[in-house]
C-alpha positions in Angstrom: 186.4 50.5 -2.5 184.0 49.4 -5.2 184.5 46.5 -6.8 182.8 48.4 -10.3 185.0 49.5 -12.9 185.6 53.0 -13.5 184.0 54.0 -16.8 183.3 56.9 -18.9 179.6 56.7 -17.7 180.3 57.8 -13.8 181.0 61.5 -15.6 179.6 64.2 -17.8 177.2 62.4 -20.5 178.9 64.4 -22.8 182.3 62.9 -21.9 182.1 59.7 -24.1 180.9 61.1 -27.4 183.6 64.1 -27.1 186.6 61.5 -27.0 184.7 59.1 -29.4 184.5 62.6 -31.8 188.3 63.7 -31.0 189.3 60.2 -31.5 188.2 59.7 -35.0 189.3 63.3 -35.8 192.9 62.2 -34.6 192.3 58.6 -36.9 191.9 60.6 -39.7 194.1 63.7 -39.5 196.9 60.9 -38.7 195.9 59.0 -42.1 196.3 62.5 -43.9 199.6 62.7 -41.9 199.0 65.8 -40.4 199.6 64.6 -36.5 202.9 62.7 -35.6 202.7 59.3 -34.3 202.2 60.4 -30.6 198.8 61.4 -31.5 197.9 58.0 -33.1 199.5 56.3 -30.3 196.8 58.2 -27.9 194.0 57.3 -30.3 195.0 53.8 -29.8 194.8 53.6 -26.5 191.1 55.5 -26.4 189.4 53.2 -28.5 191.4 50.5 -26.4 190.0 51.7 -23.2 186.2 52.3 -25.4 187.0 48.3 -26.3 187.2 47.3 -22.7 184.7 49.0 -21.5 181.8 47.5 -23.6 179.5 45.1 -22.3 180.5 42.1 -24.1 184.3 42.5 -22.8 183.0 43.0 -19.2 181.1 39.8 -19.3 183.9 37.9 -20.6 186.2 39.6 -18.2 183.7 38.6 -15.4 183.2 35.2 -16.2 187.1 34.3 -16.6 187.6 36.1 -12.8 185.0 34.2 -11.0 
């Protein structure tokens, strides 16, 4: 196994700005309430993953582990 992380980037390029499109659509159709919590709680989590996957949380990530 690979040591790399498994990222958004290993797919379609299209994958990334989809989510990054759906998420914001969820953000704001929760703000209007028109989605129940579940959906806000799955935004969440997307922009979490987005979040970990930058560069500058890799790097920190990298230099606490070795």
């Amino acid at each position: 196994m690979s040591d790399q992380p498994l990222t958004l980037d290993h797919g379609s390029g299209m994958a990334r700005p989809f989510g990054d499109a759906v998420s914001l659509g969820v953000v704001l159709a929760t703000i209007a309430e028109w989605l129940p919590a579940v959906a806000a709680l799955l935004t969440v989590v997307w922009t979490a993953i987005w979040i970990y996957e930058t560069k500058t949380v890799q790097r920190m990530l990298r230099r606490q582990g070795g």
